[in-house]
N, CA, C and O of each residue as an XYZ file, in Angstrom:
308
protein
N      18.611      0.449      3.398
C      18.038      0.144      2.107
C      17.364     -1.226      2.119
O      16.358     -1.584      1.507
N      18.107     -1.877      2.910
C      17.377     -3.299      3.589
C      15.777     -3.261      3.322
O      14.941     -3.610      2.488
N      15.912     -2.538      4.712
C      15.064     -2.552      5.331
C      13.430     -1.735      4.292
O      12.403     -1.573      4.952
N      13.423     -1.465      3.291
C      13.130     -0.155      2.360
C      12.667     -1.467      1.570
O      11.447     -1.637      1.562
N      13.553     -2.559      0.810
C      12.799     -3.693      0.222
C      12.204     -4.216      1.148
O      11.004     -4.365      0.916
N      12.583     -4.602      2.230
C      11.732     -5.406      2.631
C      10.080     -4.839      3.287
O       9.280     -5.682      3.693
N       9.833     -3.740      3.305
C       9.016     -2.989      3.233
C       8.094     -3.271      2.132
O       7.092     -3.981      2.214
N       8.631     -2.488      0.818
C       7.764     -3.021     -0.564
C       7.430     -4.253     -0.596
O       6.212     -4.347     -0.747
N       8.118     -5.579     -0.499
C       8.374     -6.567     -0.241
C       7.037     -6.879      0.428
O       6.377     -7.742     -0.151
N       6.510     -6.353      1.526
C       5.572     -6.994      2.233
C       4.459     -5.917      1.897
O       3.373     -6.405      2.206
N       4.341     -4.904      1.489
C       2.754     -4.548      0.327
C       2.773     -4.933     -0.766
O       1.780     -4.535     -1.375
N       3.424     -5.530     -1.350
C       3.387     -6.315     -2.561
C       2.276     -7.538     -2.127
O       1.200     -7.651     -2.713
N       2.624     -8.276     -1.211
C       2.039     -9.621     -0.626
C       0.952     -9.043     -0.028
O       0.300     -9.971      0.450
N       0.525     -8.217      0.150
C      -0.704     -7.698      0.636
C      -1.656     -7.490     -0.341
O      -2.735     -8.058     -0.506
N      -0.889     -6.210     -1.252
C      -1.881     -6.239     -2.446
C      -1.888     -7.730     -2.861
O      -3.084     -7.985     -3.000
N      -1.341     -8.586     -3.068
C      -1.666     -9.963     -3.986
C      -2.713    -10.196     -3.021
O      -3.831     -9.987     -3.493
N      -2.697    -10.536     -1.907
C      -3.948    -10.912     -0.991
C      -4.587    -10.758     -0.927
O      -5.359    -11.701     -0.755
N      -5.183     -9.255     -0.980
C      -6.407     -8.261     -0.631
C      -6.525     -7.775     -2.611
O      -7.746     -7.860     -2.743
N      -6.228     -7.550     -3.389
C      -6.326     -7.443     -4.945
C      -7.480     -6.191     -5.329
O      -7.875     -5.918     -6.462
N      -7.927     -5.467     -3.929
C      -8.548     -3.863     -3.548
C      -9.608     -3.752     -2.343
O      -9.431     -4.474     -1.361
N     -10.425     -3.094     -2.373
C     -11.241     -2.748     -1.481
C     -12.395     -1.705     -1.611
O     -12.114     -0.791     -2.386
N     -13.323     -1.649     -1.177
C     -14.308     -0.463     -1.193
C     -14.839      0.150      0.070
O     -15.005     -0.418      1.149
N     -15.007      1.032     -0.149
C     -15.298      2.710      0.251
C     -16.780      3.188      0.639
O     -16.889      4.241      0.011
N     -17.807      3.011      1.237
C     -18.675      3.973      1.325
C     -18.836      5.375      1.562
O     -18.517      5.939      2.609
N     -19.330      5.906      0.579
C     -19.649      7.814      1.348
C     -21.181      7.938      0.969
O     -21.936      7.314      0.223
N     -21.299      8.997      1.799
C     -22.987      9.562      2.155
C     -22.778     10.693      1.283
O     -21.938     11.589      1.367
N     -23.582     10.517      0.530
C     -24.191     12.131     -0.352
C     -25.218     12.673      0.158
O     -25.931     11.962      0.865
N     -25.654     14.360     -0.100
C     -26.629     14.252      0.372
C     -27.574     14.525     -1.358
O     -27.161     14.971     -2.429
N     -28.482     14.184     -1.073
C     -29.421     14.599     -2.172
C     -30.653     15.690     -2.115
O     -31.092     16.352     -3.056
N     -31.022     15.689     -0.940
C     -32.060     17.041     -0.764
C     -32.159     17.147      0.303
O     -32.352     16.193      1.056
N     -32.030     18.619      0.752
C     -31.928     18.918      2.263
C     -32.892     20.004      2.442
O     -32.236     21.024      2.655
N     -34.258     20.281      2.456
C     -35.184     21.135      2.572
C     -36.055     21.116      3.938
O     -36.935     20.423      4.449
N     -35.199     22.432      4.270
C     -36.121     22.304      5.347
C     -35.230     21.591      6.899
O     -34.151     21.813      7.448
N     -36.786     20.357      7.225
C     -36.363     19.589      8.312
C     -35.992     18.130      7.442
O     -35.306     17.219      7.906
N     -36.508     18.142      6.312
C     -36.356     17.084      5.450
C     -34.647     16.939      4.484
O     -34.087     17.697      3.693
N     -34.415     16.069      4.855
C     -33.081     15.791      4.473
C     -32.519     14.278      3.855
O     -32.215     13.396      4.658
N     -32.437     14.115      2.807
C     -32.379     12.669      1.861
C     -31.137     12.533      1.576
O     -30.552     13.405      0.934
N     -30.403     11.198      2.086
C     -29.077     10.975      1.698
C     -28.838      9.861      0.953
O     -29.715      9.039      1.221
N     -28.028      9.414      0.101
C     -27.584      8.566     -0.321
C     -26.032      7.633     -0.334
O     -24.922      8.164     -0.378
N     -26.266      6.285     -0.290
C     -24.436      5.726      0.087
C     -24.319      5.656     -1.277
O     -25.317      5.702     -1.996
N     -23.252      5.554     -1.692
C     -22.435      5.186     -2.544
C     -21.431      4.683     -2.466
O     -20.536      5.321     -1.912
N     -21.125      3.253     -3.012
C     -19.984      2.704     -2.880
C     -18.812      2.736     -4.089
O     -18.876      2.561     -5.306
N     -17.768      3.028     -3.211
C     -16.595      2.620     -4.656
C     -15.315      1.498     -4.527
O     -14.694      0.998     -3.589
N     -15.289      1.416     -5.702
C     -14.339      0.313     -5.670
C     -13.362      0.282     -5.773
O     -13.204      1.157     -6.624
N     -11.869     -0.297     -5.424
C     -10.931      0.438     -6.010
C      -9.991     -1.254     -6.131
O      -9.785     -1.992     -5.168
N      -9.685     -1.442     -7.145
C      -9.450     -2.375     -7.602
C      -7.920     -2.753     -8.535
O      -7.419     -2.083     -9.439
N      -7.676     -3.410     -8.235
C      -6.060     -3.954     -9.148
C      -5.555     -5.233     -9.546
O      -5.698     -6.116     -8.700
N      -5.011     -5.548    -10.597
C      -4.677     -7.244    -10.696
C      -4.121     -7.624     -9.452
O      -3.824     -6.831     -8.559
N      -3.999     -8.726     -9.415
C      -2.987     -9.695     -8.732
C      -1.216     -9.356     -9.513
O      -0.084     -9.258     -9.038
N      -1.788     -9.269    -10.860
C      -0.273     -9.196    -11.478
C       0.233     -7.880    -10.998
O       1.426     -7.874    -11.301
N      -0.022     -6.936    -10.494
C       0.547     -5.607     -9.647
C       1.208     -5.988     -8.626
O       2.420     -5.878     -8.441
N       0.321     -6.500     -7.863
C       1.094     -6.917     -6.418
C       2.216     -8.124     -6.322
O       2.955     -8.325     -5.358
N       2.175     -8.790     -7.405
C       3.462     -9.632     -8.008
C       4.749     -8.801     -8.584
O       5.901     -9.081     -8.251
N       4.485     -7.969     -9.298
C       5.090     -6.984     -9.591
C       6.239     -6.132     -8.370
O       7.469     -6.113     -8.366
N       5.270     -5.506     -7.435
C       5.532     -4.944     -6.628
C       6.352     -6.077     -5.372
O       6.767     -5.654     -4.293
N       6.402     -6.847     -5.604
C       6.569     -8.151     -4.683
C       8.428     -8.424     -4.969
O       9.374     -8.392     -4.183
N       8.362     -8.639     -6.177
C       9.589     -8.499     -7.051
C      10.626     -7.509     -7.074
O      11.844     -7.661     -7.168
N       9.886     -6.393     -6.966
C      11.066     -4.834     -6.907
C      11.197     -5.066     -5.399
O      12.365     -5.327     -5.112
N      10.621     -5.059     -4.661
C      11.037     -5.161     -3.478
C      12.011     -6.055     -2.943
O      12.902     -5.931     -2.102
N      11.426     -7.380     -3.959
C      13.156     -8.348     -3.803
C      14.323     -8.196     -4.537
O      15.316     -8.922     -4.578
N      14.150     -7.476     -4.935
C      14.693     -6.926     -6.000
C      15.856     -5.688     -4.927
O      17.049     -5.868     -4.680
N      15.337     -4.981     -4.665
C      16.043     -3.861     -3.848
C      16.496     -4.378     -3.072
O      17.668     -4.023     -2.950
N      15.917     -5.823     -1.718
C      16.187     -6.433     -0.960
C      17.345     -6.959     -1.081
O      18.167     -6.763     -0.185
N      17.688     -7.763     -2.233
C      18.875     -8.637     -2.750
C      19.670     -7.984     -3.061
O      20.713     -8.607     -2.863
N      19.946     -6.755     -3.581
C      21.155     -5.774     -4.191
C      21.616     -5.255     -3.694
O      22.787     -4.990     -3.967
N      20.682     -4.535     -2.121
C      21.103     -3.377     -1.793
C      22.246     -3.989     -0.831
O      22.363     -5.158     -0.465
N      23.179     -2.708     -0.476
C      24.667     -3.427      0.587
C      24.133     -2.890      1.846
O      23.525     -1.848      2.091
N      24.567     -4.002      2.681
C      24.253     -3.719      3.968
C      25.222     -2.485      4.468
O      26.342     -2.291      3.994
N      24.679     -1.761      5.397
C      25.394     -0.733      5.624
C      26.006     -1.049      7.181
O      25.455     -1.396      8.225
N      27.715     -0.698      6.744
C      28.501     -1.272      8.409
C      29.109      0.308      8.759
O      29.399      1.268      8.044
N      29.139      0.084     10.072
C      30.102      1.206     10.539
C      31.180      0.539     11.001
O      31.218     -0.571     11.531
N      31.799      1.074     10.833
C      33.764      0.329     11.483
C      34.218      1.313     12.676
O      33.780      2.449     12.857
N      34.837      0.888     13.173
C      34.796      1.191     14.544
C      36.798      1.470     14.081
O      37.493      0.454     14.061
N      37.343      2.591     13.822
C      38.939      2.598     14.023
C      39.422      2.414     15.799
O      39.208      3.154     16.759
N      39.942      1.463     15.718
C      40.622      1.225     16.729
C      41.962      0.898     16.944
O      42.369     -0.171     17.398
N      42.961      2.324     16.435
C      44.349      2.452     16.308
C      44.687      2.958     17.989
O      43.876      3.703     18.538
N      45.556      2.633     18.507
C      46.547      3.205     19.596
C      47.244      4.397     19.246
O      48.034      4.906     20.040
């Protein structure tokens, strides 16, 4: 479970860093023939900073609570 916050924990700090990114794709627009017209289009994909703070938090959040998990070893005669 550790290991699970500390996971979120570190895309949290990513999204705060990076706060989104964009995308190009090719459309096509007319394809007649031998003649063929494409177009890019870009998209954006975008989020606060206050998300990835958010997400930064549950992850310490899970990090700090969760119990470490032991195995015990019985070692009776």
């Amino acid at each position: 479970m550790k290991k699970t916050g500390l996971i979120i924990f570190v895309i949290g700090a990513l999204m705060t860093a990076l706060s989104g990114f964009s995308l190009m794709t090719r459309e096509k627009i007319i394809d007649i023939g031998s003649v063929e017209i494409t177009a890019q289009n870009r998209h954006l994909f975008d989020w606060s900073p206050l998300l990835g703070l958010s997400v930064i938090a549950v992850g310490a959040g899970i990090y700090l609570f969760a119990k470490k998990s032991r195995s015990y070893i019985n070692m009776t005669k």
